[in-house]
N, C-alpha and C positions, 0 to 999 in steps of 0.2 A: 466314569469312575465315581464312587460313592462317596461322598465327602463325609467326613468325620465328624464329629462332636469337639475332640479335638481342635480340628480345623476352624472349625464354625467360633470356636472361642477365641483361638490365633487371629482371626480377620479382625472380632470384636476388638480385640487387645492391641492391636496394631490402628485403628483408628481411633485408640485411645492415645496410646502414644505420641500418636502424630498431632492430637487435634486439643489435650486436659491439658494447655499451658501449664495450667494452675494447680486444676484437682491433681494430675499426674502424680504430682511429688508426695503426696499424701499416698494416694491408692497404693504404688511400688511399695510400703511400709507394711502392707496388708500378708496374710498368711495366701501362700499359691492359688487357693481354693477358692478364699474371698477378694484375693485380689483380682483371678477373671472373673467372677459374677459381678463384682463392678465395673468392671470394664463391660461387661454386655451392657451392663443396665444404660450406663454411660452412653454408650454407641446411639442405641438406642433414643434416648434423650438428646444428643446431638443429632439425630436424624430430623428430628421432628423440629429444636431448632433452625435446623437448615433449611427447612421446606420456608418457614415464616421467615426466614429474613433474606433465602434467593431472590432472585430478577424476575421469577412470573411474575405475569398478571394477579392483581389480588385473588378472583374468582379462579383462577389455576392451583394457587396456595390452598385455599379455601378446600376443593377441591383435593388435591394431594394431600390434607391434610384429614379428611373428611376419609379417606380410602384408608389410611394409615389408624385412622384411630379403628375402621371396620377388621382391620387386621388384627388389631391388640385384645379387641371385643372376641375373635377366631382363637387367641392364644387363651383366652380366659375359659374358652368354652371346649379347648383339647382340639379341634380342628381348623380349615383352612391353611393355606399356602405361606410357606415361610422361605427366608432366603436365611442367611447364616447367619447374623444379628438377631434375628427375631427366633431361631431354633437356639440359637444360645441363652437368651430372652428367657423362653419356656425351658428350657433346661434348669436357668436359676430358679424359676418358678414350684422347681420341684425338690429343688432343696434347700430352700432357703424361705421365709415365712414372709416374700415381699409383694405388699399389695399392689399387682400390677395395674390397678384402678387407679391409682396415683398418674398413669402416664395419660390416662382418659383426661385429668385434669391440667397436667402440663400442655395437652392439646387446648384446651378450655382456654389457656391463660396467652398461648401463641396466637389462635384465633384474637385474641383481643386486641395485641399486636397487629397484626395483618390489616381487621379493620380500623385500626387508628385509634383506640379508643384512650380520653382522656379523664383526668384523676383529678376529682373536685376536692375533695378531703383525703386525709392521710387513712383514715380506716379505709376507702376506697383501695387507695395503693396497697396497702396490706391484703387486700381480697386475692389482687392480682400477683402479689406475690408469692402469696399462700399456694396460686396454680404452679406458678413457672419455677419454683426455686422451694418453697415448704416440701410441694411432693418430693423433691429429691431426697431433701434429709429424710423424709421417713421412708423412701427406697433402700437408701442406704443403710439406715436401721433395719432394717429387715436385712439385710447383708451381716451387720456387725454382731447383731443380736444385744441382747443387754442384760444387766440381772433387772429379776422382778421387778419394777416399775412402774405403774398406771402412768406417771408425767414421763416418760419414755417419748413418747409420740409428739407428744404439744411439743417437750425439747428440741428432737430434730426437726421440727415443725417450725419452730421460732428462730433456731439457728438458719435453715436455710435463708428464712424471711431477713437475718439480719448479713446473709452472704447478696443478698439481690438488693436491699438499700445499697450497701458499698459499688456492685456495680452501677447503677442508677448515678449514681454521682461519679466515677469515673468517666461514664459513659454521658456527660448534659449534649456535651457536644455533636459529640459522633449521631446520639437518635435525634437533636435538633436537625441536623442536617438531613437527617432519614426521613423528616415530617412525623419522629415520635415527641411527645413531652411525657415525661413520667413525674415532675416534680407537681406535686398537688396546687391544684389553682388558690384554696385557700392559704398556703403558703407562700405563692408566688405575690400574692398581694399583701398578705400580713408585710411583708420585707422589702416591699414598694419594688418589686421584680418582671419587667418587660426582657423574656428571653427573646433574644437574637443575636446575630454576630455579624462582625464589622466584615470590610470588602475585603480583608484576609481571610474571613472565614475564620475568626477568632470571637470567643463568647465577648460582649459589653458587660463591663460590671459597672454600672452606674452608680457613683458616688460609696462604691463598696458596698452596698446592697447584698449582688449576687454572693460575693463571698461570704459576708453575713449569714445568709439561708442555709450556703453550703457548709457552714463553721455550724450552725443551729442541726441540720438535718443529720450532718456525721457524727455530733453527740446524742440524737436522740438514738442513731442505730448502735451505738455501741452500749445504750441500756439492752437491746436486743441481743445484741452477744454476751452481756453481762448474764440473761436470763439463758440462754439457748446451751453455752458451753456450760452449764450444771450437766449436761447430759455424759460430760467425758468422765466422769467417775463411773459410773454405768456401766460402761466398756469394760471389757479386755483390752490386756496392754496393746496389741498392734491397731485395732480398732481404735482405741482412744488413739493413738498416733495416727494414725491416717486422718481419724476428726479433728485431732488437734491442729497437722498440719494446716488441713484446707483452708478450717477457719481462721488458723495464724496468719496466712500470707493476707485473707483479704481485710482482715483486722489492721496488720502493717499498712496494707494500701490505704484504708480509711484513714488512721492515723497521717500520713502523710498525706491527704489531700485536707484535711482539718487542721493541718501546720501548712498548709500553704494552698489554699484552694485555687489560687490563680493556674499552677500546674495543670490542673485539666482545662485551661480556656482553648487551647492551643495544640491540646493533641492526645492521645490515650493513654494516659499514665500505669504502667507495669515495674514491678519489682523485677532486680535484676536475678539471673539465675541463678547469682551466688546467694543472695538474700532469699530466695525461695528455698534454696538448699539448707542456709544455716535456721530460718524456721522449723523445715522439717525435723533437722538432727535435733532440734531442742524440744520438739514435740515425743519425738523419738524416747528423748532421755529424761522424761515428764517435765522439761525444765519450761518453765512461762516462755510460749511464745509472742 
């Protein structure tokens, strides 16, 4: 039987569902049309995440990922083999103005990932952010559309950048424990900072150091979202809600781990569903989220 186009976007949307904790609440606020082209795009992006942070072997990663980016290079070029994510993929690709070169880069920035690579300076981090989390927002611009603009792009550009600091800092623990560090060496030393964690497997904050950095690094990323959310006047109403949400809930989260950084020494700090909810409804109702 011949699967549908339809279809092909249902799967998309259904591993959206199951998997955008976060983004979810935003994207459902979107019009039918761009709410499954983000959902493909999304899928998509979670694929490629998942390859970098599964159980293979580095060189399988590497590998899996190196196949996957020759598949995106096939969608760019109108041929090669597609499974239903990737024909949803290229569907959006045909109606929507999104630079699928963006996911070549999210590949760029997982590879970095995989091989462990660490962050001496903060322009450094931004590099790496600019792969794994800038491409999104301008994916998703390309979904929302905007009025005329030239800083269109840098915005969703700088927004993403300032959604992946916030994970960064929810996340010290979780990729300490993965053999990641994302916090820049020269930060870790400005703040007199030896990351590890005790025989609980609980971060050390030596003489309040760590939180120090973490209180320092969550106010620099929210100049980041101060510059990035310029772009929700740009939008249309449901667009700008769905932008508004995403970056409301990880804003809340940053805020809350900047009033109390200790919260993440001990485990993966998330808002609960009903605060992700009333985010959304006030992003909804243009009201500050």
């Amino acid at each position: 039987m011949t699967t549908t186009l339809d279809q092909h976007y249902a799967v998309a949307e259904s591993i959206t569902r199951d998997q955008a904790r976060n983004f979810y609440y935003g994207i459902r606020l979107l019009s039918p049309r761009k709410r499954s082209a983000l959902c493909a795009l999304y899928a998509l992006a979670r694929r490629i995440d998942d390859i970098g942070d599964g159980d293979l072997p580095d060189d399988e990663k590497l590998a899996g990922l190196g196949a996957l980016r020759r598949q995106i290079v096939g969608l760019l070029a109108g041929a090669g083999e597609a499974d239903s994510v990737l024909c949803a993929v290229a569907d959006v690709a045909q109606r929507f103005p999104v630079p699928l070169t963006a996911f070549e880069e999210l590949i760029d920035g997982v590879e970095m990932d995989v091989r462990a690579r660490s962050y001496q300076t903060f322009d450094e981090l931004v590099e790496y952010s600019r792969c794994v989390a800038g491409s999104i927002g301008r994916l998703c611009l390309g979904v929302f559309g905007s009025r005329p603009d030239p800083e269109a792009p840098r915005l969703a550009d700088t927004l993403g950048i300032a959604l992946q600091q916030t994970n960064i800092l929810r996340d010290i623990r979780e990729d300490l424990l993965n053999g990641r560090v994302y916090l820049p060496a020269d930060d870790l030393e400005r703040f007199g900072v030896t990351l590890r964690v005790d025989d609980a497997d609980t971060l050390v904050d030596d003489d309040g150091a760590l939180s120090a950095l973490i209180r320092y690094m969550a106010e620099r990323a929210q100049g980041w979202y101060a510059e990035g959310l310029r772009l929700v006047p740009l939008l249309d109403r449901r667009s700008a809600a769905c932008c508004g949400a995403m970056a409301g809930i990880y804003r809340r989260l940053l805020a809350e781990i900047h009033e109390d950084p200790t919260q993440v020494f001990d485990q993966r700090l998330s808002l609960s569903p009903w605060q992700k909810a009333t985010v959304a409804a006030r992003a909804l109702t243009r009201r500050s989220a």
